[in-house]
N, C-alpha and C positions, 0 to 999 in steps of 0.2 A: 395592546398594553394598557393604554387610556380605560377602557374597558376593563380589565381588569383591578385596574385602581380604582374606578368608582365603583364599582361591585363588591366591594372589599373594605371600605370606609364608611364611617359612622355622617349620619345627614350634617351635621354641624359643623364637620372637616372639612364639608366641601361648600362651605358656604363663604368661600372666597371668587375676585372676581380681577381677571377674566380668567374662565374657566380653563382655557388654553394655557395657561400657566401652571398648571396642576406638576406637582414634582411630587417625589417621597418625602423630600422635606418639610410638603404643606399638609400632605394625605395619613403619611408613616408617622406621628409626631409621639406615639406611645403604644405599649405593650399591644393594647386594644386592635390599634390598627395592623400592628407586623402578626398578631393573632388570625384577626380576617385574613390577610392574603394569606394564612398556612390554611386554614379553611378553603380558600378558592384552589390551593394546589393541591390539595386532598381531590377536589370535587372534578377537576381534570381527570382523577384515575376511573372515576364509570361511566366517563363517554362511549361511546358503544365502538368506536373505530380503537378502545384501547382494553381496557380491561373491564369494561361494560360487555365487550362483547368477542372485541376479535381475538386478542391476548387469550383468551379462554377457548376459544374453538378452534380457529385457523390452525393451529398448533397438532392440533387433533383431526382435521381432515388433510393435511398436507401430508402425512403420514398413514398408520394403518387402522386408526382407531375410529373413526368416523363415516359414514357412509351417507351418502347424499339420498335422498327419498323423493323429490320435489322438484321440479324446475321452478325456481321462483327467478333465475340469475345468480342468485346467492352461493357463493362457494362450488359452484360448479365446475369452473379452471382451478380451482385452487386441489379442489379432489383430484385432477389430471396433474396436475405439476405444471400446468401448463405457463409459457411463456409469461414472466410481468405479472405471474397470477400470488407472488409472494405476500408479505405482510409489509403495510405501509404503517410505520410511525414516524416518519420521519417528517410529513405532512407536505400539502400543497394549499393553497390558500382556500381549499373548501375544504378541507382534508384535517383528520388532529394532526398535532404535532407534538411528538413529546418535549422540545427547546420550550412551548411555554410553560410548561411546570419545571423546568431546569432554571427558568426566567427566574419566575416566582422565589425558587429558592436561593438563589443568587442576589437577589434584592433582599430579604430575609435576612441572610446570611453577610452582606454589606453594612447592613443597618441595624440591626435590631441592637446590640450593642451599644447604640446611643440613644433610643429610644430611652423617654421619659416613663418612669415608672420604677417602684423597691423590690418588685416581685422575680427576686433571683430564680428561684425555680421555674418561673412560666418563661424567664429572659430563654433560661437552658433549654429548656424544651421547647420552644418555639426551631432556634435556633438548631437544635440536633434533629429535629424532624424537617429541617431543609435540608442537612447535609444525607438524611437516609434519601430523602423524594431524590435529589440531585443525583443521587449512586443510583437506585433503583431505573431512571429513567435514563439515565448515560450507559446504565448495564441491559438492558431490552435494546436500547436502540445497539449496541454491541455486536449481542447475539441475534439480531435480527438483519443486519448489515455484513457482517466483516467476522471472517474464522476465529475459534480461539487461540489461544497463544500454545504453540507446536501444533497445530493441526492444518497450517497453512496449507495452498494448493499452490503449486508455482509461486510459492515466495509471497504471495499475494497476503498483504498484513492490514491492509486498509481499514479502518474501522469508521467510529463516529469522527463528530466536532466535537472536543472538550470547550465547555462553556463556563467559565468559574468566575464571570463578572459579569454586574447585570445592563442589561442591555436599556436603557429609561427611556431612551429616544434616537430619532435619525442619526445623531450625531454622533452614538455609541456604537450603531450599527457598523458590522466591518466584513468581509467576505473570509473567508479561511478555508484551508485546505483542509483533510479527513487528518486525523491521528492514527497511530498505528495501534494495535489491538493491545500490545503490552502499553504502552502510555495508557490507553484509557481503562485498563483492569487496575492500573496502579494508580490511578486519580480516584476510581472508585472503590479503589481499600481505603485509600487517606480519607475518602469519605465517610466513610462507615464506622472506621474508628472512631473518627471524631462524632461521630453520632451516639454509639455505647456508649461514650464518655458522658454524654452529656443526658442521655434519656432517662426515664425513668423505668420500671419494672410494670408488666402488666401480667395481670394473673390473665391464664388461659380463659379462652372463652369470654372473659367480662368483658363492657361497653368500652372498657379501655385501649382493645385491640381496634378501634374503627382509625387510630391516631399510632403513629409509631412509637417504638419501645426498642427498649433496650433489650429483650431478650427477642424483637423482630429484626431489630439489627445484625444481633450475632448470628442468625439464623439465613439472614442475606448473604452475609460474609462467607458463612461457611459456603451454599450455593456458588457464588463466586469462586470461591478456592476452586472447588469441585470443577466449574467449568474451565477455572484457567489450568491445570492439572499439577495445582500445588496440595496434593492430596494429604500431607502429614495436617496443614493448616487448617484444611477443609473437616479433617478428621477433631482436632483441640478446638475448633469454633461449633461445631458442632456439638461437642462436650458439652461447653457453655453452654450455652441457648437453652441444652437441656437441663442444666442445674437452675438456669434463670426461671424457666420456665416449671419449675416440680417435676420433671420427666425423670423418670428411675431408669436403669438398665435392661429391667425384667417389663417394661412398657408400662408400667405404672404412671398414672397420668394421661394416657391416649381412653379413645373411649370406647368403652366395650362391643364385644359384639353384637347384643341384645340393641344397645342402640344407635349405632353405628349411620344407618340409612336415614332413621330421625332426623342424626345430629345435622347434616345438609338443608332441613328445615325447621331448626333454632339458629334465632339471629340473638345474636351470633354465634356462631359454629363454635360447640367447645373445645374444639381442636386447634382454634385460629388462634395465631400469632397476631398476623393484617389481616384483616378485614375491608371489604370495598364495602361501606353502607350506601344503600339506594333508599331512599323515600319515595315517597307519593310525589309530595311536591317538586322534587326532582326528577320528572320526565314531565310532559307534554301529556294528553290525553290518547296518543297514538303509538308513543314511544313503545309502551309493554308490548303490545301485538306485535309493533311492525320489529324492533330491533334485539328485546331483551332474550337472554339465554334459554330463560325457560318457555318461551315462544316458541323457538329454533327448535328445542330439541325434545321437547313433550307434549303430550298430546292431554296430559290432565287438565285442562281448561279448557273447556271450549269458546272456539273461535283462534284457537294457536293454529302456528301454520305448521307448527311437526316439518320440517325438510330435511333434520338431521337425526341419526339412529345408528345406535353403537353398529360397529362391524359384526358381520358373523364369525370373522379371522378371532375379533377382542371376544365374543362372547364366548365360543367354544376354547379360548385359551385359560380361562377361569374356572381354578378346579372346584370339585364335587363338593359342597358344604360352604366353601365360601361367603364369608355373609355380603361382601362385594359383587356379586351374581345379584343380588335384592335389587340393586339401585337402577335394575334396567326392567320393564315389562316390557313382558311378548306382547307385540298385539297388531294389528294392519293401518295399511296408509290408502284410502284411494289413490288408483292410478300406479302403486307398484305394486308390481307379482314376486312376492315373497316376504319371508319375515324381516317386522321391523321390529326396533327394540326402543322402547321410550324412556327417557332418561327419568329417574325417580329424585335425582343431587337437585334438579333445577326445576322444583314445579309451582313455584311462583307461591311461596306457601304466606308469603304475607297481601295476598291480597292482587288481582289486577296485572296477573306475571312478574310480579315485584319480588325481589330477595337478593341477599346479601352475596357478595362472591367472595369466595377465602382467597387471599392472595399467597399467603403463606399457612401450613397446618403443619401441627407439632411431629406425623409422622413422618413428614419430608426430613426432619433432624438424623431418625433411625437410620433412612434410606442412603441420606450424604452420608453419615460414618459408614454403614455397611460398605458402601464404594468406595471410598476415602482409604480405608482399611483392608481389602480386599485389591487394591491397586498399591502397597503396602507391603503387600506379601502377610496380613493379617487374616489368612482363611478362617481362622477361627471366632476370632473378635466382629469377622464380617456375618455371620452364621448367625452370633448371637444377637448381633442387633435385628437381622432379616426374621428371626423366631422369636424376636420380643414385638414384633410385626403383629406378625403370623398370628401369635396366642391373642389378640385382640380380633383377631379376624375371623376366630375358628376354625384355624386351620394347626395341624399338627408341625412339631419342627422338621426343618429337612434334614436331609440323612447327614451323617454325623461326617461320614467321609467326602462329602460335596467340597471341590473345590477346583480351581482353573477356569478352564470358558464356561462350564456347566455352571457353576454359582456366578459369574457374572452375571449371565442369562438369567439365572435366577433373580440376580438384584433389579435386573434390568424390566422381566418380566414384572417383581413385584410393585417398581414403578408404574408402569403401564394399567395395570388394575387398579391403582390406588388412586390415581391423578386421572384418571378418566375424566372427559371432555374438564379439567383444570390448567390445559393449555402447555403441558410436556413433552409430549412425546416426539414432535417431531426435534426440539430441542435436545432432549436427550440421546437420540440418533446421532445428529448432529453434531453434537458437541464431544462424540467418542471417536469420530472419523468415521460410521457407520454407513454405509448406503442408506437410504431414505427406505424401508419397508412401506409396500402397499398390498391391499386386500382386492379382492374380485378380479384376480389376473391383471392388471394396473401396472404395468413395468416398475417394477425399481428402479429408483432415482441414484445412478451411481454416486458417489459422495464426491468425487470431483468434478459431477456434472455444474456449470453455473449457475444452473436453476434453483441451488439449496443455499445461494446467497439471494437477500432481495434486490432489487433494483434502486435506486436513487430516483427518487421522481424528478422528472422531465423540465418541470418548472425549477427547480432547483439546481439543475446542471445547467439554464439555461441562464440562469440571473447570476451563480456563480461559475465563473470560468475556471475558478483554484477546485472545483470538486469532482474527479474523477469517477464512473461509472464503474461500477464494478464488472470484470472481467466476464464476455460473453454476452454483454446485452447493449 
């Protein structure tokens, strides 16, 4: 935490003494400084143990869309399903954790309201992009821990720690038990509302989305609806986001097929709502090669280590003319005998394996309403958003009479191509009560096996006694 407040504070703030007395009261004393720490809790999201890296892929090889190419160690249990081989954000003390970006915003969110300064609009938006960080990181650790709400397995409802106060020092620290999955969706609506409220608008694509908004908010909310299976909500927040955002119903606004594979390398992506910016000066000189996405899973720079390559399950599932077929090239890997496919979304186009990760894109909006609406009993309304999809992608509407498990499958499917290595898929399994699909004879992961919740780290059960392990491990 100490670390964090000087990293975060202007040289003159800290030129008080002795330095062990540092509080927010000495550090936080105006806009300036409650600005810095939403800068530092920004810069938590492209750590490579969160949405630098693993958020984006694990997701994708835990499931069917990923195939491993390399021994490097890397993601090799996590392609098996293998024991303990889940997604940690929960952290251990080498480890991320997402509690310090929940910190962050909770001190934020304490304080900034007395902070010195006239700048009502920077106060707002300071303040409403803690309450999205807060949601955003209380909702991963959610669906990365503990079932959604009605999907439970034996009753089992165990979720996060809701954290809504900030922690300054030892004497705030306190041990807590997990919440249950409905408390922490309903702490992260209250959050997110109050974040819309208070955000401002960012046009698609502009510098604006590296920072939260009001139309990345509604676009979380709606996600959230979706995952907790309050689908009428998931289906009107949805709406929003896309009036916030200029999105029409006929897909006006997403971007065409001609440019589609580009837009993955334009920073920023003109489809992004959120945006993860990564700089130069934001990694180490080793960082690109050893950890970054386009490391991992492309072979267009040399000296990448290429160890990840779409499925052949995902590639031959992607029909004829698709301009989503583009983002993958054929091509070989020393040391495996058969085709690989290298990812085209992640080729490090600013330089050095560097580029930006979307965290949110304006077609996930179509895709929540199509589900939203189609769980609804809206076959038709679900159609049309999947084919205002569709007509950006090159591809024709589907048939007119699609409807039941066959258009599921279809929304489901058109997830799966769209979100390719963007870190869904095994979530969206998941979160329908689905077995876990895998590719290359790889058993199915039955959906009440324990293996499809992650683990609690070790260190963590052991410091607190109130934090229960999740069922089977």
């Amino acid at each position: 935490m100490g670390g964090a407040l000087i990293a975060s504070s202007c040289a003159d703030q800290l030129d008080v003494s002795p330095r062990q007395s540092l509080t927010p009261a000495t550090v936080f004393v105006d806009l300036a400084g409650y600005n810095g720490l939403a800068l530092n809790m920004y810069g938590r999201t492209r750590n490579f143990s969160y949405y630098g890296q693993t958020m984006m892929i694990a997701p994708e090889v835990l499931a069917d869309n990923v195939l491993v190419i390399a021994n490097t160690g890397r993601y090799i249990q996590e392609e098996v399903n293998a024991d303990r081989a889940g997604i940690n954000i929960w952290g251990t003390p080498t480890t991320y954790s997402a509690f310090g970006a929940i910190n962050d915003a909770n001190i934020i969110i304490g304080g900034v309201d007395k902070a010195t300064g006239t700048d009502e609009v920077l106060r707002n938006r300071i303040k409403g992009e803690a309450y999205f960080m807060r949601a955003l990181h209380h909702f991963d650790l959610a669906r990365v821990y503990g079932y959604e709400p009605g999907r439970e397995v034996n009753g089992w409802n165990k979720s996060t720690i809701i954290r809504t106060t900030p922690t300054l020092g030892f004497s705030d620290a306190d041990l807590r038990a997990r919440n249950t999955n409905v408390e922490v969706y309903t702490q992260v609506e209250a959050d997110l509302l109050q974040a819309i409220s208070l955000l401002p608008t960012a046009n698609l694509g502009s510098p604006n989305v590296y920072r939260a908004s009001k139309g990345a908010a509604q676009a979380l909310l709606a996600r959230v609806y979706l995952y907790w299976g309050r689908n009428d909500r998931a289906e009107v927040l949805a709406t929003e986001a896309m009036a916030t955002a200029g999105l029409t119903n006929d897909g006006t606004g997403l971007v065409t097929s001609a440019n589609y594979v580009s837009s993955f390398n334009t920073f920023p992506n003109p489809e992004s709502l959120f945006e993860v910016e990564i700089r130069q000066v934001d990694w180490s000189t080793v960082d690109g090669v050893n950890n970054s996405v386009s490391s991992l899973t492309s072979n267009s720079t040399p000296g990448a280590q290429f160890i990840l390559s779409a499925s052949i399950q995902l590639i031959n599932s992607i029909e004829p003319g698709d301009i989503r077929l583009q983002t993958w090239t054929a091509t070989t890997r020393a040391g495996f005998n058969g085709p690989v496919y290298s990812s085209n979304k992640w080729r490090g186009a600013k330089g050095q394996f560097l580029e930006n990760l979307p965290i949110l894109r304006a077609s996930e909006l179509y895709l929540i309403r199509a589900e939203a609406r189609f769980k609804t009993d809206n076959f038709a309304g679900a159609r049309a958003d999947v084919n205002a999809l569709r007509s950006k992608r090159n591809l024709a509407p589907v048939a007119t009479d699609l409807t039941g498990n066959a258009l599921f499958e279809r929304i489901l499917q058109e997830r799966r191509v769209e979100f390719a290595m963007e870190g869904h898929r095994f979530f969206d399994l998941k979160r329908n009560g689905l077995d876990i699909r895998k590719h290359r004879n790889l058993p199915t992961v039955p959906y009440a096996d324990y293996r499809v919740l992650s683990n609690l780290p070790l260190d963590e059960l052991q410091l607190n006694d109130k934090l229960e392990q999740n069922p089977g491990y």
